[in-house]
C-alpha positions in Angstrom: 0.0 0.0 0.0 0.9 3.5 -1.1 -1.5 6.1 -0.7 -1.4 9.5 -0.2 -4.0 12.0 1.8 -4.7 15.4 2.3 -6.3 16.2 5.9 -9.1 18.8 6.8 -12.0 19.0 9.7 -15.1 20.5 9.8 -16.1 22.1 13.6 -13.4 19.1 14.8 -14.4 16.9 12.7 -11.5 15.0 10.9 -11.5 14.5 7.0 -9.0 12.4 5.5 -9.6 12.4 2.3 -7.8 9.5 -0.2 -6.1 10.8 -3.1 -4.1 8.4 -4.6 -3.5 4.5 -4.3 -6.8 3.5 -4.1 -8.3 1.4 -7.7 -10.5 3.4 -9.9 -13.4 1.6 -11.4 -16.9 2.4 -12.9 -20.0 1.5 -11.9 -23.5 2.4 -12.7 -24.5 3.7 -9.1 -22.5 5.0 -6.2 -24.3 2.7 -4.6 -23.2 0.0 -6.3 -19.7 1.3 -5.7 -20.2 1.7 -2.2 -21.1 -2.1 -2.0 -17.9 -3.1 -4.3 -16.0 -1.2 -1.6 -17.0 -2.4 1.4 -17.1 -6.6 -0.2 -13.7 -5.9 -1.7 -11.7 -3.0 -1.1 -12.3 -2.7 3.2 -8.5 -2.8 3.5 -8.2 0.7 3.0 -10.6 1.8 5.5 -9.1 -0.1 8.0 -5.7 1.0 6.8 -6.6 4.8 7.0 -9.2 4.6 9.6 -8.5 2.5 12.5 -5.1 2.4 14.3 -2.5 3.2 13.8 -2.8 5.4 11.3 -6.0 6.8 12.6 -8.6 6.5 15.6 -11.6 5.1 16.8 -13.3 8.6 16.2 -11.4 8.8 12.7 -13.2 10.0 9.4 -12.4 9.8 5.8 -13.4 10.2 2.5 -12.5 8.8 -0.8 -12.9 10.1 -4.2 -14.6 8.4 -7.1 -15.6 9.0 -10.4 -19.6 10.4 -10.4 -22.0 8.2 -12.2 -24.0 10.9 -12.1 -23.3 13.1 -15.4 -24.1 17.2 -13.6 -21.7 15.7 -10.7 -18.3 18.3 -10.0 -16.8 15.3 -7.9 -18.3 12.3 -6.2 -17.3 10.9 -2.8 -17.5 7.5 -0.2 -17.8 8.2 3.3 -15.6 5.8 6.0 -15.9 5.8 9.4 -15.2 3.2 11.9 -17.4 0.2 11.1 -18.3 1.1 7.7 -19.6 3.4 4.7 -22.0 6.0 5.5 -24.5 7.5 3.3 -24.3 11.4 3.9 -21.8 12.9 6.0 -22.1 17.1 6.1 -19.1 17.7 8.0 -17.1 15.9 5.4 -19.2 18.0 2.6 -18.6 21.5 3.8 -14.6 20.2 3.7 -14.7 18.3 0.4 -16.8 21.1 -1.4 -13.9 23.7 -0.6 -11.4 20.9 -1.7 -12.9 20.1 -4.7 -12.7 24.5 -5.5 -9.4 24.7 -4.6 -8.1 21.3 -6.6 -9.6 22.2 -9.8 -12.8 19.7 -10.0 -14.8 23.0 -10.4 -14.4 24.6 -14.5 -15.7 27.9 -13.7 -14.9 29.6 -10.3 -17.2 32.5 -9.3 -17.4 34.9 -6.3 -18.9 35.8 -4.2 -19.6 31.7 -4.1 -18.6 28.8 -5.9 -21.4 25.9 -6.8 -19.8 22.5 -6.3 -22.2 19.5 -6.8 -21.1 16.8 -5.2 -22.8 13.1 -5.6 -22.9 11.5 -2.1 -24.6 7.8 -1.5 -27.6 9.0 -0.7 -28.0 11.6 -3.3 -26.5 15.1 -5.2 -25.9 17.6 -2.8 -25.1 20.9 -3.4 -22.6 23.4 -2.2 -21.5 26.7 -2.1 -18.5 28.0 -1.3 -17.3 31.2 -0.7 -14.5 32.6 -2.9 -12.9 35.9 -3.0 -10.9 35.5 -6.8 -8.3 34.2 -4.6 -9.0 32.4 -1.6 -11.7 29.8 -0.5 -13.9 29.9 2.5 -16.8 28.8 4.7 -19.2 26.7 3.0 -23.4 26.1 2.6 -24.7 23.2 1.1 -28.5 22.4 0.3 -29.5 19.1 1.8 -31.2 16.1 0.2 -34.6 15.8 1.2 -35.3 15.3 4.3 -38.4 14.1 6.8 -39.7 12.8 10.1 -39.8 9.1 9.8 -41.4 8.7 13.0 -42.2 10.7 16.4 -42.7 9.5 19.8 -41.3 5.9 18.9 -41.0 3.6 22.2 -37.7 1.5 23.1 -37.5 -0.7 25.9 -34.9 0.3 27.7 -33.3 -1.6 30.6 -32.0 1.6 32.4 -34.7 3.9 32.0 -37.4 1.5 31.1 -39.7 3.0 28.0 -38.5 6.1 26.3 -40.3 8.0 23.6 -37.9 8.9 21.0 -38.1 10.8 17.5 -36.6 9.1 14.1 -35.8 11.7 11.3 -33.7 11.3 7.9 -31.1 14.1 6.7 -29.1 11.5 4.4 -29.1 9.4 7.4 -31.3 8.3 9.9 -31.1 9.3 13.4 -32.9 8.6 16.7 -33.6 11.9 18.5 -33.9 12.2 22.7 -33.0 15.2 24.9 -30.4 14.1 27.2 -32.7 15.3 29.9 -35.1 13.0 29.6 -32.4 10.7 30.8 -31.4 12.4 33.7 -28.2 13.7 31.8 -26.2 16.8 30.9 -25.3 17.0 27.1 -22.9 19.8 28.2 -21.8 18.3 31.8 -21.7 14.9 32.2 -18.7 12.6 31.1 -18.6 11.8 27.5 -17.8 8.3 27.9 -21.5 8.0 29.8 -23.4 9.9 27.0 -21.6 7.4 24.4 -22.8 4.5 26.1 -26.1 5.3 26.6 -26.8 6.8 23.2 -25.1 3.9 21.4 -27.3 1.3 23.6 -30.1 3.5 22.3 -29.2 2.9 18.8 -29.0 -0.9 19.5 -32.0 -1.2 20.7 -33.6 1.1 18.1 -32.0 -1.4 15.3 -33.4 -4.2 17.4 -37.1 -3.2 17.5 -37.4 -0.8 14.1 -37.3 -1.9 11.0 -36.4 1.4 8.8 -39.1 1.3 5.5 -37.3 3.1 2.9 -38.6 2.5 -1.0 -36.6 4.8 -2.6 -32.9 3.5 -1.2 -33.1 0.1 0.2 -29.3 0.1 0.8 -30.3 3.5 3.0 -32.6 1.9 5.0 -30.9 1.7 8.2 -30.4 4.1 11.9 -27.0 5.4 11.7 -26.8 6.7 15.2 -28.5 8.5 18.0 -28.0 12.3 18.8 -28.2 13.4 22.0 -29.9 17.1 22.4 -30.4 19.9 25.6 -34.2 20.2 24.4 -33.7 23.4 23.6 -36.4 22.6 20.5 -38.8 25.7 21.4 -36.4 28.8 21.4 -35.2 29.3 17.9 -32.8 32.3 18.7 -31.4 30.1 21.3 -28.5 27.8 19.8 -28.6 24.5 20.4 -26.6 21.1 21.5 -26.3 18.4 19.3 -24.1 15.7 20.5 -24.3 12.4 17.8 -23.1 9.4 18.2 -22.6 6.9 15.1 -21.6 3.8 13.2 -19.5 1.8 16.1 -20.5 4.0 18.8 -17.9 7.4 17.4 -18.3 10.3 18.5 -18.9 13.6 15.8 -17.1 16.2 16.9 -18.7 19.0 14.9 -22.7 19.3 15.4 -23.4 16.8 13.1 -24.4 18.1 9.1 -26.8 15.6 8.6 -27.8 15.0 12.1 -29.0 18.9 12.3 -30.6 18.4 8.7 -32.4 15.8 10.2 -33.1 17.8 13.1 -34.3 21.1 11.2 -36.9 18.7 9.7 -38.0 17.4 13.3 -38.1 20.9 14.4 -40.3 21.8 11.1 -42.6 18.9 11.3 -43.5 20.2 15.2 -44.4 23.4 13.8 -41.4 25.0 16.2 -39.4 26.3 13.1 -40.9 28.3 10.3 -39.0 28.2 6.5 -35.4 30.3 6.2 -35.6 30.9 9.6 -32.0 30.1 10.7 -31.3 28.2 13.4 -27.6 27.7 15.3 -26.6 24.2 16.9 -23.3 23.4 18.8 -21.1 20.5 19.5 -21.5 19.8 23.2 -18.0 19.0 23.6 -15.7 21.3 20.8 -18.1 24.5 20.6 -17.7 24.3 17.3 -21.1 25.4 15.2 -23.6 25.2 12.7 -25.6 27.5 11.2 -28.9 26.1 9.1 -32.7 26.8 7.8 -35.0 25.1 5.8 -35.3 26.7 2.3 -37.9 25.1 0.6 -40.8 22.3 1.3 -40.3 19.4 -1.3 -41.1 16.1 -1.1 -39.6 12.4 -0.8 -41.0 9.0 -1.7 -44.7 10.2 -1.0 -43.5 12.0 2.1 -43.5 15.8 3.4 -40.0 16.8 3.1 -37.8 19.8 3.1 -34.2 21.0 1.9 -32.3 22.2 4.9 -29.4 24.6 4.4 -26.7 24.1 6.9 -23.7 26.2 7.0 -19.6 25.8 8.1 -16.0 25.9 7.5 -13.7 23.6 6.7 -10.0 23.9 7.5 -6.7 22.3 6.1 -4.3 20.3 8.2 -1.7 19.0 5.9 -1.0 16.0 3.9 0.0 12.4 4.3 2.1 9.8 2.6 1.2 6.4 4.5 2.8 3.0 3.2 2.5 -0.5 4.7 5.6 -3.0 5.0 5.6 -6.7 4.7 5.0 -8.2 7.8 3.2 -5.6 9.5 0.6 -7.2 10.4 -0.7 -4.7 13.1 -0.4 -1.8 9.9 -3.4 -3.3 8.4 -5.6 -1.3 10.9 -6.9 -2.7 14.3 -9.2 -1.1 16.7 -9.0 -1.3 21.1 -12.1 -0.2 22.9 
């Protein structure tokens, strides 16, 4: 293995993204790509993703040709169990990449349009540009929609909860941390992970996610905690999400708070571009978002939810792998 990265976050978020080294082939979905990856090709994931080269909160993307023919650049999400679907931290980073790397023919200011194809759909961005330097970035969500509201787990802890499930590229189980006698701001993080990764279990145990349009989309991604702070718009907000093999986001969550803006919508506590500010609970870093327009999905009531950031650059990285390291392959202590 040869491969070489360039490395960004989003709010915290880390976004290795795989230049070279990894096997370009063509496919007639990037779903179908997504599949050949993860049956044939997991060796890089690991490689980049788990240690040593990375962590168990590591994030990545890699690059692959669109099969979509309006697409600027199209992209596979890895985290630490698998391929996501959507991942807007990794957007607002990749969309100021793929300005600054030449994917995009005609650069404009005071924004750029990048159109990026993602797993679970085209999403686009926009990112600013002065004539000579790139900057924060807004993309325009897939649709989204409230799957379900006021869902019951059995829980052994805390017995029944009522939870909300709501899709943003991504579905995600919604609580307030309240509701379960925690802090999202206070208490330790290693207590919010477990409980909101034994939420997602449970919610994968007794939900069976119905999703026509996307069958290979059709599953809960994670569970975001929240401070309840739903009611008071000016107010911003705590998202804290955790994912795939119980990881931790360190940004708010891009498709967790588009999910979220089309909870908040479907209660009737959030209006259409009114903009609405969410924060990690443990970086600070934030989001900005609305909901632009009301659209539709499979049947459903859905909206596009802007969400707004910045991505930064970190550096690059050359990693390799000698023969006979067998621990270089990627491994993974809990």
């Amino acid at each position: 293995m040869y491969v070489k990265t360039v490395e960004m976050h989003t709010g915290g978020g880390p976004v290795r993204i795989l230049l070279s080294g990894f096997p370009k082939r063509k496919f007639e979905t990037l779903l179908e790509h997504r599949n050949y990856v993860r049956e044939h090709l997991d060796h890089f994931r690991k490689a980049l993703i788990l240690e040593p080269r990375g962590h168990h909160d590591m994030y990545g993307v890699i690059i692959v040709p669109p099969t979509l023919p309006n697409a600027d650049i199209a992209v596979l999400f890895m985290d630490n169990s698998g391929y996501s679907t959507m991942c807007g931290h990794a957007v607002i980073s990749m969309a100021r990449y793929a300005v600054d790397h030449g994917y995009v023919k005609t650069l404009k200011s005071p924004e750029t349009k990048v159109d990026i194809q993602c797993p679970c759909g085209m999403v686009s961005a926009y990112v600013k540009y002065d004539g000579t330097k790139t900057g924060a970035t807004r993309f325009i969500s897939v649709p989204a929609f409230v799957y379900a509201t006021d869902v019951e787990l059995p829980m052994k802890k805390f017995g029944t909860l009522k939870v909300d499930i709501s899709y943003g590229g991504g579905f995600y189980v919604f609580i307030s941390a309240e509701k379960l006698g925690l802090d999202v701001r206070k208490t330790k993080l290693k207590d919010l992970v477990q409980v909101a990764g034994d939420i997602t279990d449970v919610a994968k145990e007794h939900i069976k996610i119905e999703f026509p349009e996307s069958k290979e989309q059709a599953f809960i991604y994670g569970t975001i905690l929240t401070d309840g702070r739903d009611s008071n718009i000016k107010a911003t907000s705590i998202n804290l999400c955790v994912f795939a093999d119980r990881q931790v986001d360190r940004s708010p969550c891009g498709s967790g708070t588009t999910a979220r803006m089309a909870l908040l919508y479907h209660k009737g506590l959030i209006g259409l571009n009114q903009s609405r500010y969410f924060q990690s609970s443990k970086t600070g870093s934030s989001f900005s978002s609305k909901i632009v327009r009301d659209t539709t999905s499979g049947g459903r009531k859905a909206v596009n939810v802007e969400v707004s950031g910045q991505g930064f650059y970190l550096g690059t990285s050359t990693y390799t792998l000698e023969v006979g390291d067998k621990l270089g392959h990627g491994f993974s202590i809990k």
